[in-house]
mmCIF file of the N, C-alpha and C atoms, coordinates in Angstrom:
data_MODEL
# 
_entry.id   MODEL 
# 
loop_
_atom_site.group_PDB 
_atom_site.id 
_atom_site.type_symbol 
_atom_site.label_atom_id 
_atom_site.label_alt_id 
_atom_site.label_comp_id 
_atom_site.label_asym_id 
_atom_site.label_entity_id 
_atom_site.label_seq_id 
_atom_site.pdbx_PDB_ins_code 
_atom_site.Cartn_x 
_atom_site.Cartn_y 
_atom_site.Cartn_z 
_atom_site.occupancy 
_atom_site.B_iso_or_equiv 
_atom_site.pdbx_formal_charge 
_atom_site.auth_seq_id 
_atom_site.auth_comp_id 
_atom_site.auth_asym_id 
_atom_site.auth_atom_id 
_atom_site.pdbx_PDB_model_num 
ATOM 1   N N  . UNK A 1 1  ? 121.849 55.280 82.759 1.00 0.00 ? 1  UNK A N  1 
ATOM 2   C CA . UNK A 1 1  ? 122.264 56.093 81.629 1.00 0.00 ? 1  UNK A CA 1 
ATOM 3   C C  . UNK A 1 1  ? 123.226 55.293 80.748 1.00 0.00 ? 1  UNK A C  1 
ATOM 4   N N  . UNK A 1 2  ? 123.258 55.746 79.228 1.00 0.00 ? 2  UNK A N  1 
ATOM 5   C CA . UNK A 1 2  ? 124.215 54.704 78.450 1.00 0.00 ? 2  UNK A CA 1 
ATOM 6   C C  . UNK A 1 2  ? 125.378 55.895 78.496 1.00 0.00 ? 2  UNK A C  1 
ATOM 7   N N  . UNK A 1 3  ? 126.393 54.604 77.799 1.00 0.00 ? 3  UNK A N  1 
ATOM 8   C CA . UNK A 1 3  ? 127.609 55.473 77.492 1.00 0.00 ? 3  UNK A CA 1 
ATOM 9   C C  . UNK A 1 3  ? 127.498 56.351 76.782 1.00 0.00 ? 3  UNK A C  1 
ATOM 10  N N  . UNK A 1 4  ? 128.623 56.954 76.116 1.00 0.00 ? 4  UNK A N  1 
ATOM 11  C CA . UNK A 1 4  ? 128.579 57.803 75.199 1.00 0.00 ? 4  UNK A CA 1 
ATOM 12  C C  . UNK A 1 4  ? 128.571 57.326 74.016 1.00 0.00 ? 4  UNK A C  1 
ATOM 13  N N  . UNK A 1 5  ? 129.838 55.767 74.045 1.00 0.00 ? 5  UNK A N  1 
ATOM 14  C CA . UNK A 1 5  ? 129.376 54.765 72.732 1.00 0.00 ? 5  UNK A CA 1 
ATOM 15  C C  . UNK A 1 5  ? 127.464 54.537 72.574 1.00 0.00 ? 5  UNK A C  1 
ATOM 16  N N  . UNK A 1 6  ? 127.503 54.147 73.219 1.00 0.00 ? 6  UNK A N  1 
ATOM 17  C CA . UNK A 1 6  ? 126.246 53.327 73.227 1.00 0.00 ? 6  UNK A CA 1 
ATOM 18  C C  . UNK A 1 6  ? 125.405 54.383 72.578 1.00 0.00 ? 6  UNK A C  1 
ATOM 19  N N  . UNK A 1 7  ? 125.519 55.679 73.357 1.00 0.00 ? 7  UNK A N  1 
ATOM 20  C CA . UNK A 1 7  ? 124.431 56.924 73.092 1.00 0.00 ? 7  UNK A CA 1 
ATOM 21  C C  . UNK A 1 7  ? 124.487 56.739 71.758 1.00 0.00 ? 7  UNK A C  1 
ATOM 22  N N  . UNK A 1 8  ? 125.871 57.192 70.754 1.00 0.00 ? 8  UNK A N  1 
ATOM 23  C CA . UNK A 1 8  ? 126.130 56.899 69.714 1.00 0.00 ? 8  UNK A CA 1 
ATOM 24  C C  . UNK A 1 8  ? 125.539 56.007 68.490 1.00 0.00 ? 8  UNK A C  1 
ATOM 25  N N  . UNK A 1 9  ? 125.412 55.267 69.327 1.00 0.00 ? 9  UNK A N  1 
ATOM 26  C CA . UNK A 1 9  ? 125.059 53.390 68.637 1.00 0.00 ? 9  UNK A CA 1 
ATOM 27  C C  . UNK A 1 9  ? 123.330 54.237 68.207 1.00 0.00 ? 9  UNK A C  1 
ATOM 28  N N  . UNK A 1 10 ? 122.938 54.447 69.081 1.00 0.00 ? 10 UNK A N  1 
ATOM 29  C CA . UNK A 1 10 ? 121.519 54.533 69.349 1.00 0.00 ? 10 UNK A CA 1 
ATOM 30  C C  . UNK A 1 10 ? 121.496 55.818 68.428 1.00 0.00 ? 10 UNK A C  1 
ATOM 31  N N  . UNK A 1 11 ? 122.053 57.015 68.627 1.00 0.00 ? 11 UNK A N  1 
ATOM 32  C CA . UNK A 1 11 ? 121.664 58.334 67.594 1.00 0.00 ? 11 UNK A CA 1 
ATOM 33  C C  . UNK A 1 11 ? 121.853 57.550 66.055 1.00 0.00 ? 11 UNK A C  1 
ATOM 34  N N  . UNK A 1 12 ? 122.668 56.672 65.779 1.00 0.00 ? 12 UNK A N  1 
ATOM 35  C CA . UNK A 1 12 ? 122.815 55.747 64.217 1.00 0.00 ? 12 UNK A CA 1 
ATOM 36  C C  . UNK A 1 12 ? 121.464 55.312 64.427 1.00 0.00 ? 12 UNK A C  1 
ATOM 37  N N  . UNK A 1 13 ? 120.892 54.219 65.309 1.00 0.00 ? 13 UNK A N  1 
ATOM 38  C CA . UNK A 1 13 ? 120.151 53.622 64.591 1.00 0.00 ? 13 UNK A CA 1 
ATOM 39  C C  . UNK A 1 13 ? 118.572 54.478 64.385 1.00 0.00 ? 13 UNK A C  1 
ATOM 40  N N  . UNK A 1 14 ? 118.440 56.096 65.422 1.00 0.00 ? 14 UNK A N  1 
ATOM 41  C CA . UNK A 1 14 ? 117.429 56.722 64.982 1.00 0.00 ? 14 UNK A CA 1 
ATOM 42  C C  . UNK A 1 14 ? 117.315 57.490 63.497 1.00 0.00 ? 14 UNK A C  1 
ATOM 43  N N  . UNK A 1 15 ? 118.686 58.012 63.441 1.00 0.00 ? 15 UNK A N  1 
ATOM 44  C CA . UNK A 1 15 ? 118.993 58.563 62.060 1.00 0.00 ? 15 UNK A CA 1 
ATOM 45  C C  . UNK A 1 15 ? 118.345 57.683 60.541 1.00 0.00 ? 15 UNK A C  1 
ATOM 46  N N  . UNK A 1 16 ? 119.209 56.476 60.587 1.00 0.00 ? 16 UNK A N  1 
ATOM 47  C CA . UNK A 1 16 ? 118.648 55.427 60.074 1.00 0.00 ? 16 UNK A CA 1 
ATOM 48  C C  . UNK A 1 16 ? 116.897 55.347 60.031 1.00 0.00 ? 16 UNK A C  1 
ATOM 49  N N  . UNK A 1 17 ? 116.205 55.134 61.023 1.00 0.00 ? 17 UNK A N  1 
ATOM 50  C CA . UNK A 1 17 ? 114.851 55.250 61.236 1.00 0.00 ? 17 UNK A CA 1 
ATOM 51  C C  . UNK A 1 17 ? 113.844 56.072 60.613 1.00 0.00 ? 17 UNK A C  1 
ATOM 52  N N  . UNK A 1 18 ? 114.246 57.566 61.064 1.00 0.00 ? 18 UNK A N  1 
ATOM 53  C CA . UNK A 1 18 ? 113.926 58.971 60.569 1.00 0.00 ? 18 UNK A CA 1 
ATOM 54  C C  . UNK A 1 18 ? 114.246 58.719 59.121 1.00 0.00 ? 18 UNK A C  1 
ATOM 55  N N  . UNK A 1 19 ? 115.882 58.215 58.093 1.00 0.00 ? 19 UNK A N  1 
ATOM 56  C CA . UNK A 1 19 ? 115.722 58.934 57.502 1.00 0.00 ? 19 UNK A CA 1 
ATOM 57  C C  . UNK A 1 19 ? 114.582 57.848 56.351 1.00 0.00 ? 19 UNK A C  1 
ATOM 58  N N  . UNK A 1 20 ? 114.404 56.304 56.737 1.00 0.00 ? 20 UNK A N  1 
ATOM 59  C CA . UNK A 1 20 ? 113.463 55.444 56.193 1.00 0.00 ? 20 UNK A CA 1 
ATOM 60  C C  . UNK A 1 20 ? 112.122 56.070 56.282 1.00 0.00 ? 20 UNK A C  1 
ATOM 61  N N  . UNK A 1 21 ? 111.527 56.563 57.655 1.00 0.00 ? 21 UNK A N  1 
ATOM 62  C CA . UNK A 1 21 ? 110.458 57.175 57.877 1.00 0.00 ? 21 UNK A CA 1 
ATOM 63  C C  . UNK A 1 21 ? 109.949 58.421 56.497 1.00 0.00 ? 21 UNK A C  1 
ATOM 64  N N  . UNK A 1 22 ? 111.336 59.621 56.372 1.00 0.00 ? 22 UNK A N  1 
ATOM 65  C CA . UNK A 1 22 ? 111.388 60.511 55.456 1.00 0.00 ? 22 UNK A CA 1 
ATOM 66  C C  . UNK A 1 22 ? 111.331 59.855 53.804 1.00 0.00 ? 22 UNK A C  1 
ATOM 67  N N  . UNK A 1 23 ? 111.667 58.634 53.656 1.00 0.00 ? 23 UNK A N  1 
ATOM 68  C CA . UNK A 1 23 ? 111.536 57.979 52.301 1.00 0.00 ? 23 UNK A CA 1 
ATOM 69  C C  . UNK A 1 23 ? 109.913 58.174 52.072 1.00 0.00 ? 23 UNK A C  1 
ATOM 70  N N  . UNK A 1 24 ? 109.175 57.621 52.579 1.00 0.00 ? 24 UNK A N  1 
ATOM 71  C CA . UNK A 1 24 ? 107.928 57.872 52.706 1.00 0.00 ? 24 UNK A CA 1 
ATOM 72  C C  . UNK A 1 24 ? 107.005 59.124 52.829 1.00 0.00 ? 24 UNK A C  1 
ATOM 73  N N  . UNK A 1 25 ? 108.337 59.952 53.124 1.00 0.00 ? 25 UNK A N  1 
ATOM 74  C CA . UNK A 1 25 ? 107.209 61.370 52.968 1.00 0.00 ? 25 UNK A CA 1 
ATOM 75  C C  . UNK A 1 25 ? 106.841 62.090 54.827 1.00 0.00 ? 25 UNK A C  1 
ATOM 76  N N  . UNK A 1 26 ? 107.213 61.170 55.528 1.00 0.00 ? 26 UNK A N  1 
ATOM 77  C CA . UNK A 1 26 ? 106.664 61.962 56.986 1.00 0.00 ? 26 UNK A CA 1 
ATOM 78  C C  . UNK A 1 26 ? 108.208 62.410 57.456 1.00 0.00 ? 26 UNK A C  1 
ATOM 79  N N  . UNK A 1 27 ? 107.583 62.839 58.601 1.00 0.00 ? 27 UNK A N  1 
ATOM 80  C CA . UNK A 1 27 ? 108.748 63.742 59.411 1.00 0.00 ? 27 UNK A CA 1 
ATOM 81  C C  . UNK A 1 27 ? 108.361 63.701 60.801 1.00 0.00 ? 27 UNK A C  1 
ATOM 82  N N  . UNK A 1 28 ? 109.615 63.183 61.834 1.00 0.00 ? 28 UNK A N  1 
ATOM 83  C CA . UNK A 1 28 ? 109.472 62.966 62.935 1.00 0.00 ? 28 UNK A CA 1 
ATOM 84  C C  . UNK A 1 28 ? 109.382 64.546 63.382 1.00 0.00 ? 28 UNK A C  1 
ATOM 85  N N  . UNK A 1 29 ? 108.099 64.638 64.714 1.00 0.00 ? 29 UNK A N  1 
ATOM 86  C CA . UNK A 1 29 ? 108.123 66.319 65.015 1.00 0.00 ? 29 UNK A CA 1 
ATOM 87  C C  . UNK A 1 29 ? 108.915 66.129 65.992 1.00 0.00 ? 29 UNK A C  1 
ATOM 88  N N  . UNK A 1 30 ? 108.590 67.925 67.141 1.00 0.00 ? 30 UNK A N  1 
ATOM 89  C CA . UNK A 1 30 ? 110.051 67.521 67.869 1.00 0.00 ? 30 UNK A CA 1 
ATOM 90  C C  . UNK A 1 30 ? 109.102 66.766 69.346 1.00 0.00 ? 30 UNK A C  1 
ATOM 91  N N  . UNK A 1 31 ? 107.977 66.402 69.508 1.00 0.00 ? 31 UNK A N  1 
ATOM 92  C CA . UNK A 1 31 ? 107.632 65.590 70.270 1.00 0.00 ? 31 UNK A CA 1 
ATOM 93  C C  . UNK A 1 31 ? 108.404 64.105 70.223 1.00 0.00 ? 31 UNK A C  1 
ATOM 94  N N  . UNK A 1 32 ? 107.809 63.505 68.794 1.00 0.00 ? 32 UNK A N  1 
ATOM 95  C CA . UNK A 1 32 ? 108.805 62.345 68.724 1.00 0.00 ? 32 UNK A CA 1 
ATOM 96  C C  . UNK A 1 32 ? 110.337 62.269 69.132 1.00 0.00 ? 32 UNK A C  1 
ATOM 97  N N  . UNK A 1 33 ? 111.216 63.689 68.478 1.00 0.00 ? 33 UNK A N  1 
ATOM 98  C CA . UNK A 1 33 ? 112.487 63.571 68.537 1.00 0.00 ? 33 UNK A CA 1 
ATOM 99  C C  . UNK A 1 33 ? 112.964 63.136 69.937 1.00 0.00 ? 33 UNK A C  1 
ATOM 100 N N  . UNK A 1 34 ? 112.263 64.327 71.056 1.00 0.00 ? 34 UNK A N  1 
ATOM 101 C CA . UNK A 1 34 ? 112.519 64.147 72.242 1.00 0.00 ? 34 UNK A CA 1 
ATOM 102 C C  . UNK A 1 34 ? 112.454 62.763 73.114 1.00 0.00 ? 34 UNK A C  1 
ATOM 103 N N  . UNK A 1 35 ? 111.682 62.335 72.511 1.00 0.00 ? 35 UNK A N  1 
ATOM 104 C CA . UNK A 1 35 ? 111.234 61.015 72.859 1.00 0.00 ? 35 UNK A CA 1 
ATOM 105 C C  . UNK A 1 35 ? 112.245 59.720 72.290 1.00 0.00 ? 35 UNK A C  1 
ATOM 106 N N  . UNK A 1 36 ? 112.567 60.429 71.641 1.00 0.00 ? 36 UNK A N  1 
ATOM 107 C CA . UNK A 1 36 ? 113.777 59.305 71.093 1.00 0.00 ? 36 UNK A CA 1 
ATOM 108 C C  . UNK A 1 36 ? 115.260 59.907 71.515 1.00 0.00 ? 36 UNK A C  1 
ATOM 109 N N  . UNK A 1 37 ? 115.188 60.956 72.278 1.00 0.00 ? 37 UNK A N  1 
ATOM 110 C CA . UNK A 1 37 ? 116.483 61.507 72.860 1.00 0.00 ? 37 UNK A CA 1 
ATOM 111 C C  . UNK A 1 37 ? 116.171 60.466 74.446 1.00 0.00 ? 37 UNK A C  1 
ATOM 112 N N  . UNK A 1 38 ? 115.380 60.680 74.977 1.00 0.00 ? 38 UNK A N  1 
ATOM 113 C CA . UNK A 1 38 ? 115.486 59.612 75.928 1.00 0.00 ? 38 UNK A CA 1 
ATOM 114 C C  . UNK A 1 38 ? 115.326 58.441 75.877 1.00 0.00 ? 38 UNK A C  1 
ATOM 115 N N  . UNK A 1 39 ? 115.437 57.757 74.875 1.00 0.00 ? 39 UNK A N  1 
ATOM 116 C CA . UNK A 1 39 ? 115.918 56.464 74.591 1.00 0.00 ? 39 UNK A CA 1 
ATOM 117 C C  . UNK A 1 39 ? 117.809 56.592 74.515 1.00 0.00 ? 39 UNK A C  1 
ATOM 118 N N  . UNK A 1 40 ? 117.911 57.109 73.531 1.00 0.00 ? 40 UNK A N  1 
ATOM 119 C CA . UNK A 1 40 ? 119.594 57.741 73.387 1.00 0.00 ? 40 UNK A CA 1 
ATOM 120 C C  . UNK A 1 40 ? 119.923 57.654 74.917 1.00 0.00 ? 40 UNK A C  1 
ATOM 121 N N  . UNK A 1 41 ? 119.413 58.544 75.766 1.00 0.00 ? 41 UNK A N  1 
ATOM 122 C CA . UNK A 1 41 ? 120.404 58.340 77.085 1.00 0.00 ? 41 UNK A CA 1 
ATOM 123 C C  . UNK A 1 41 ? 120.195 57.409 77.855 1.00 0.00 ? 41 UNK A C  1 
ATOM 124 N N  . UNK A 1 42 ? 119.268 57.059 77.832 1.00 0.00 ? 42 UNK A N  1 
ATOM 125 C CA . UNK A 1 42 ? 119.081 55.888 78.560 1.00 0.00 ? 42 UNK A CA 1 
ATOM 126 C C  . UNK A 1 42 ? 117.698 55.904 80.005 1.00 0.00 ? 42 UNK A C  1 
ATOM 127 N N  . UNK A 1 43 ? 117.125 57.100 79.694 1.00 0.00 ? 43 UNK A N  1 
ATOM 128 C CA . UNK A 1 43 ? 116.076 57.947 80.384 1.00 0.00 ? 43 UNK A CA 1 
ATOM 129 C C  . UNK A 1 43 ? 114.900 56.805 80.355 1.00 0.00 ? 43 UNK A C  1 
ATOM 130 N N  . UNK A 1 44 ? 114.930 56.250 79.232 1.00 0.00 ? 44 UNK A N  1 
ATOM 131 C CA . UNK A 1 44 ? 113.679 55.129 78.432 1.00 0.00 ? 44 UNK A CA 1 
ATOM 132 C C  . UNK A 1 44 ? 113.575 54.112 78.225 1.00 0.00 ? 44 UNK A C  1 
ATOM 133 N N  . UNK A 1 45 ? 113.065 53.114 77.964 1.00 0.00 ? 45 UNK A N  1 
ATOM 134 C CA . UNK A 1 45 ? 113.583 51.780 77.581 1.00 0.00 ? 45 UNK A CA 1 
ATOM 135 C C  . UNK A 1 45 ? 112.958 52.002 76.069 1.00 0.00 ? 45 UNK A C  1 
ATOM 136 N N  . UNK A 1 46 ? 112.557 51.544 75.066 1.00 0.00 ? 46 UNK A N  1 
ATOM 137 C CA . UNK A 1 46 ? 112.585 50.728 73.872 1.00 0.00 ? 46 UNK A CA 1 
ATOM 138 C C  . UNK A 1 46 ? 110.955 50.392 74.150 1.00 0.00 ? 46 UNK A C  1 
ATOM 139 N N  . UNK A 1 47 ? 110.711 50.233 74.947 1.00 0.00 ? 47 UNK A N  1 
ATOM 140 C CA . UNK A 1 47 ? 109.231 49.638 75.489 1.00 0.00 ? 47 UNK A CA 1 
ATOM 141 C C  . UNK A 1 47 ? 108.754 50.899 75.995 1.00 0.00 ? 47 UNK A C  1 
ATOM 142 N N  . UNK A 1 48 ? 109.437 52.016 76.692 1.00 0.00 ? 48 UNK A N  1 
ATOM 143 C CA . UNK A 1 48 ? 108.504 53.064 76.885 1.00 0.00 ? 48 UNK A CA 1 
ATOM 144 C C  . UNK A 1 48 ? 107.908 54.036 75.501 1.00 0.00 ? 48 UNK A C  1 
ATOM 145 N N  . UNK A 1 49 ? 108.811 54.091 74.586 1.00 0.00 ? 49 UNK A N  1 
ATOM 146 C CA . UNK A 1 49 ? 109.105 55.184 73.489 1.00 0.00 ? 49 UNK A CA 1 
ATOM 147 C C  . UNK A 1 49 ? 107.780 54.354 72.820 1.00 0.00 ? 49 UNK A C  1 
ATOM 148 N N  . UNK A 1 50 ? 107.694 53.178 72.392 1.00 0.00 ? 50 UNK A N  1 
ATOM 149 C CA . UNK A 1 50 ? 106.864 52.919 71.511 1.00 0.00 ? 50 UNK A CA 1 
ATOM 150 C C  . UNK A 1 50 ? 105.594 52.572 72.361 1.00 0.00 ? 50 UNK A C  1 
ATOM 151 N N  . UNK A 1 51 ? 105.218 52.449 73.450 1.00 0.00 ? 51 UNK A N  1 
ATOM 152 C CA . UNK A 1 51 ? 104.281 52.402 73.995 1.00 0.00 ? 51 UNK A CA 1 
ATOM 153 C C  . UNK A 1 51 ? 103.835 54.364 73.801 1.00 0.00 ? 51 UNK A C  1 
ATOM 154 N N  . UNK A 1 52 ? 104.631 55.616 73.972 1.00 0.00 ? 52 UNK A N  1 
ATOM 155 C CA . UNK A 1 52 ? 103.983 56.213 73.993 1.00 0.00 ? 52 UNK A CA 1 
ATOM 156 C C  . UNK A 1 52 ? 103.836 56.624 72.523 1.00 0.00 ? 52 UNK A C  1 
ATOM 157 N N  . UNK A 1 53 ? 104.462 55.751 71.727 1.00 0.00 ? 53 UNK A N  1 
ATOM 158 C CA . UNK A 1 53 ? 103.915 56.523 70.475 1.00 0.00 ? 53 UNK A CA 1 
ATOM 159 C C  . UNK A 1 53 ? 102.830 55.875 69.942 1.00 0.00 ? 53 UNK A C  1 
ATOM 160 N N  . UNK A 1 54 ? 102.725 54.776 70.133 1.00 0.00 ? 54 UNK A N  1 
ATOM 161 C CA . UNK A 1 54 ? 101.379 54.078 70.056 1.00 0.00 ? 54 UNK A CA 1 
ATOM 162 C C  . UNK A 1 54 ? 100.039 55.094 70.798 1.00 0.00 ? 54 UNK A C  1 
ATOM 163 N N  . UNK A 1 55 ? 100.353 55.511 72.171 1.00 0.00 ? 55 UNK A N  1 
ATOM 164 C CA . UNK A 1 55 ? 99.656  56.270 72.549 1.00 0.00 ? 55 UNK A CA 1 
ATOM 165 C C  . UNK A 1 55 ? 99.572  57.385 71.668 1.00 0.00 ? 55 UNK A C  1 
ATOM 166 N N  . UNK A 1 56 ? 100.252 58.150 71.246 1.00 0.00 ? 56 UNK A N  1 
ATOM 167 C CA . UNK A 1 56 ? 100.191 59.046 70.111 1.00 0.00 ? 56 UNK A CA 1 
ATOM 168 C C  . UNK A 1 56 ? 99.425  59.013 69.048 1.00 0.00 ? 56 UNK A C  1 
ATOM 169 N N  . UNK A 1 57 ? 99.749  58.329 68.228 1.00 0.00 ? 57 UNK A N  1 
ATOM 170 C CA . UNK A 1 57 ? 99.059  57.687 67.011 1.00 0.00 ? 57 UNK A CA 1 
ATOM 171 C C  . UNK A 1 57 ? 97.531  57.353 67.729 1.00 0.00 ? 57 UNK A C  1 
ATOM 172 N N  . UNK A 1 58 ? 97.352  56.869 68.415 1.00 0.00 ? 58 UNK A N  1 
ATOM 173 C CA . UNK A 1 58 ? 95.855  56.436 68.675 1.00 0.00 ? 58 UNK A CA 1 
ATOM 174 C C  . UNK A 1 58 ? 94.896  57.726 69.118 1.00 0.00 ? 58 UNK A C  1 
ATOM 175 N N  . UNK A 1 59 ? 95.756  58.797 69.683 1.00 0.00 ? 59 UNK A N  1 
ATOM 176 C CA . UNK A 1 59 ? 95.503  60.133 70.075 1.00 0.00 ? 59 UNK A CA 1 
ATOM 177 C C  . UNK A 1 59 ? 95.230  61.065 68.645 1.00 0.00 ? 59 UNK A C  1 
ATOM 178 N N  . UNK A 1 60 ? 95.954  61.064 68.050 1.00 0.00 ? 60 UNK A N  1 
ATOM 179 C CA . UNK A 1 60 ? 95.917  61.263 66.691 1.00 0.00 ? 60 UNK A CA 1 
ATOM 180 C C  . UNK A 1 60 ? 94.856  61.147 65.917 1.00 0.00 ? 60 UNK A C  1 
ATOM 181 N N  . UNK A 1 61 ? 94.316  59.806 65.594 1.00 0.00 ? 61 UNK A N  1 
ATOM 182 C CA . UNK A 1 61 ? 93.386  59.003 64.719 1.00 0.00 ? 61 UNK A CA 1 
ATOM 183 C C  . UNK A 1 61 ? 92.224  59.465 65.820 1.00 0.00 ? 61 UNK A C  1 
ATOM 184 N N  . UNK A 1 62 ? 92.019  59.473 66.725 1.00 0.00 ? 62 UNK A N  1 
ATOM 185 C CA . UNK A 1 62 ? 90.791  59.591 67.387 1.00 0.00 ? 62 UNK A CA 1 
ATOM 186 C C  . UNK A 1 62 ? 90.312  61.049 67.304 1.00 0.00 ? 62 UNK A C  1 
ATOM 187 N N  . UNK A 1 63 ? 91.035  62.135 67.601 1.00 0.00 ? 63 UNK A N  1 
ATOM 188 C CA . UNK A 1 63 ? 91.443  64.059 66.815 1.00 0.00 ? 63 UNK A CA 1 
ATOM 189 C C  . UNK A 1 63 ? 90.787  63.619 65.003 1.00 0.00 ? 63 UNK A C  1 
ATOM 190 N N  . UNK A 1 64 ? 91.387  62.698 64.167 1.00 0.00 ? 64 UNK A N  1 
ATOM 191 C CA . UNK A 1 64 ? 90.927  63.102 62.996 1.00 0.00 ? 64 UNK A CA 1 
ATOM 192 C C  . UNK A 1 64 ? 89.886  61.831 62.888 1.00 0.00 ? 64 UNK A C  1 
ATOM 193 N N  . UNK A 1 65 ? 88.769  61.670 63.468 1.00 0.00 ? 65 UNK A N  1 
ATOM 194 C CA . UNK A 1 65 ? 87.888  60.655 63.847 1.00 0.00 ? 65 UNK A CA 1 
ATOM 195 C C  . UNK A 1 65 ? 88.243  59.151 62.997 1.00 0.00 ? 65 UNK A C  1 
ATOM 196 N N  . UNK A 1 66 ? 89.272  58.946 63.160 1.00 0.00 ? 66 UNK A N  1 
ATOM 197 C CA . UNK A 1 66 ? 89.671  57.335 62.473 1.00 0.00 ? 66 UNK A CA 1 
ATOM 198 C C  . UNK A 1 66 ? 88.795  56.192 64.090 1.00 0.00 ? 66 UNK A C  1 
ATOM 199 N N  . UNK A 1 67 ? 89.009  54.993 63.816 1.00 0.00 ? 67 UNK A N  1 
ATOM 200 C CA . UNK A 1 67 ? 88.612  54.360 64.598 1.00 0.00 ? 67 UNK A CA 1 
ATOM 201 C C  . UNK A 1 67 ? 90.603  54.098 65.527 1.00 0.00 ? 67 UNK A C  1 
ATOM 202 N N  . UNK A 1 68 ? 90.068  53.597 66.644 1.00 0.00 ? 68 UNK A N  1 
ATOM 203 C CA . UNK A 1 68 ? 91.180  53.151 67.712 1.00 0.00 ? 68 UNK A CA 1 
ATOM 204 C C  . UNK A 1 68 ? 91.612  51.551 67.457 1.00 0.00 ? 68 UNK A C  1 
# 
């Protein structure tokens, strides 16, 4: 688990993320959010979060018949 700094460090740099993401027009749902709350504590690594959002996105595109 991270500190509470650290947790900190990490809620900045999702905020940051989200609010670049929102420049563009999307919006993290609360699947993503959660998923980036266990990065924050330390539940995740950095390598799990984007491995499952990759899984996501490919889950996604395949639902609105894009290619994989």
């Amino acid at each position: 688990m991270r500190t509470l700094e650290e947790q900190e460090e990490w809620h900045g740099h999702f905020r940051q993320a989200n609010a670049s993401v929102a420049l563009d027009g999307l919006k993290m749902d609360k699947r993503g959010l959660a998923n980036q709350e266990k990065v924050i504590t330390g539940e995740w690594t950095v390598e799990q979060y984007i491995a499952e959002s990759l899984h996501k996105a490919r889950k996604t595109a395949r639902l609105r018949g894009g290619k994989q």
